[in-house]
C-alpha positions as CSV (number, residue, x, y, z in Angstrom):
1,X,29.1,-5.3,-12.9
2,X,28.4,-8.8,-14.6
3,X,28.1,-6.9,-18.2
4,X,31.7,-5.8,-18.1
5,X,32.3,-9.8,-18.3
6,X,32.1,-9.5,-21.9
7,X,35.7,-7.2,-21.6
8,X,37.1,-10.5,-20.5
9,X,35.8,-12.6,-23.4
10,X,37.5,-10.0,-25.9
11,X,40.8,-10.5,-24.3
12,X,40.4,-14.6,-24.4
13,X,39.9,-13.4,-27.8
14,X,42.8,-11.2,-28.5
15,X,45.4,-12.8,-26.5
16,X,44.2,-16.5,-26.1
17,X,45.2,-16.1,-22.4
18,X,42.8,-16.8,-19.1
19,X,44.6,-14.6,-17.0
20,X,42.4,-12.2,-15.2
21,X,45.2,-9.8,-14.2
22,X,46.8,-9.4,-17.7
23,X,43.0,-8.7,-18.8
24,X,43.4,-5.8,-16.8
25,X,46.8,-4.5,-17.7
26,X,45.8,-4.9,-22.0
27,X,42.8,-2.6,-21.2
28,X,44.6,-0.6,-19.1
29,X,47.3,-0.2,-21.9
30,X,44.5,0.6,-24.3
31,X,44.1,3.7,-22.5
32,X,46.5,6.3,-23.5
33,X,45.8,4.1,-27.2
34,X,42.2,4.7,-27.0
35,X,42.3,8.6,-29.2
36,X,44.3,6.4,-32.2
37,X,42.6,2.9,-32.1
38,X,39.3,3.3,-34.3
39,X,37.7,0.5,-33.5
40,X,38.7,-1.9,-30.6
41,X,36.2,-5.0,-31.1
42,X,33.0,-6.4,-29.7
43,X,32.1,-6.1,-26.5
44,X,28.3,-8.4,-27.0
45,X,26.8,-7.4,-23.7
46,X,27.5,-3.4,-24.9
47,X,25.0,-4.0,-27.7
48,X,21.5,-2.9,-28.7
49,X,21.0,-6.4,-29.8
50,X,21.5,-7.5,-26.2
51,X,19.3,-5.1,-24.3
52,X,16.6,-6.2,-27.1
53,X,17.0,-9.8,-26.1
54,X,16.9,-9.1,-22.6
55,X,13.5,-6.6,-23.4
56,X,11.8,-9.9,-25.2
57,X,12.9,-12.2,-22.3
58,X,11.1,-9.8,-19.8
59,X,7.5,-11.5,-21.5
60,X,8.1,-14.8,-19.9
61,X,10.4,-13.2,-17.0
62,X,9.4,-10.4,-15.8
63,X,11.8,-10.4,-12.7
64,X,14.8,-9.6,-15.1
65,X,13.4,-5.6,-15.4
66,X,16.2,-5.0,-12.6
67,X,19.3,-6.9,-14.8
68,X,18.1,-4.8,-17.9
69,X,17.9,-1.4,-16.0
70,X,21.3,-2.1,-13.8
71,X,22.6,-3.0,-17.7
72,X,20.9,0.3,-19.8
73,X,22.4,2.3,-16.9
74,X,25.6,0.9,-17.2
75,X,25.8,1.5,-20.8
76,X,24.6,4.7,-20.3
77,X,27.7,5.7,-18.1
78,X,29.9,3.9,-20.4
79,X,28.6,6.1,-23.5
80,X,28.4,9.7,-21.4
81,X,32.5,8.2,-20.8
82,X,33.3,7.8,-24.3
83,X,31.8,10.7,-25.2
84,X,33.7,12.9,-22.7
85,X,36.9,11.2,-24.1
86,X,35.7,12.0,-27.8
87,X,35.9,8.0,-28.9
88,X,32.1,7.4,-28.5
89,X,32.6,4.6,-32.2
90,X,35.6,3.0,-30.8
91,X,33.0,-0.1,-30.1
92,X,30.1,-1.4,-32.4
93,X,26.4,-0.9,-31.1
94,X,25.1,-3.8,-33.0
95,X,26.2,-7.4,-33.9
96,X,25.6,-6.3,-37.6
97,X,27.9,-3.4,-37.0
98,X,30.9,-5.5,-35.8
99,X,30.5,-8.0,-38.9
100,X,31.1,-5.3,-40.9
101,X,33.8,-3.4,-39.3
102,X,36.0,-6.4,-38.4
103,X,36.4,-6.5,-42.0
104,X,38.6,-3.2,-42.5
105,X,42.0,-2.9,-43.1
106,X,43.9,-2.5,-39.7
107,X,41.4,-4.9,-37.6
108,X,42.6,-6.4,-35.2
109,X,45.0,-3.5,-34.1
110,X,46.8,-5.6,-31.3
């Protein structure tokens, strides 16, 4: 549950505002949004890049295998979602990938 966290950092982000609950009405507004936003903005613990890291950290701890698997099956869910809603590129992959698509016109949408 701890990777959705990174949900949260996007909306400090976006709205430069702590509330939890207004965290959860912007996403929830972002819903019937979701088919014409193209690109909604980095979600860090969502990335290849992150289950990489936590793959390397498993050398010196191997007691994180559970985090990583709870995480990769997480993800997994969350991309069999997107794909059922037809968005599966509405969030980058990698950190490279967001530095380049935070440059196009229309970013940020809010």
């Amino acid at each position: 549950m701890l990777i959705d966290v990174d949900h949260y950092f996007l909306y400090i982000q976006r709205r430069k505002n702590f509330s939890v609950p207004g965290m959860f009405r912007y996403f929830a507004e972002l819903i019937p949004l979701e088919r014409s936003i193209s690109y909604v903005g980095l979600c860090v613990f969502h990335t290849i890049d992150f289950f990489l890291l936590l793959a390397l950290l498993l050398f010196w701890h191997p007691q994180l295998w559970p985090l990583l698997a709870g995480c990769l099956f997480h993800f997994v869910l969350d991309l069999c979602d997107l794909k059922r809603k037809g968005i599966i590129f509405i969030r980058p992959y990698f950190l490279v990938e967001h530095l380049i698509r935070r440059r196009r016109k229309g970013y940020p949408w809010y």
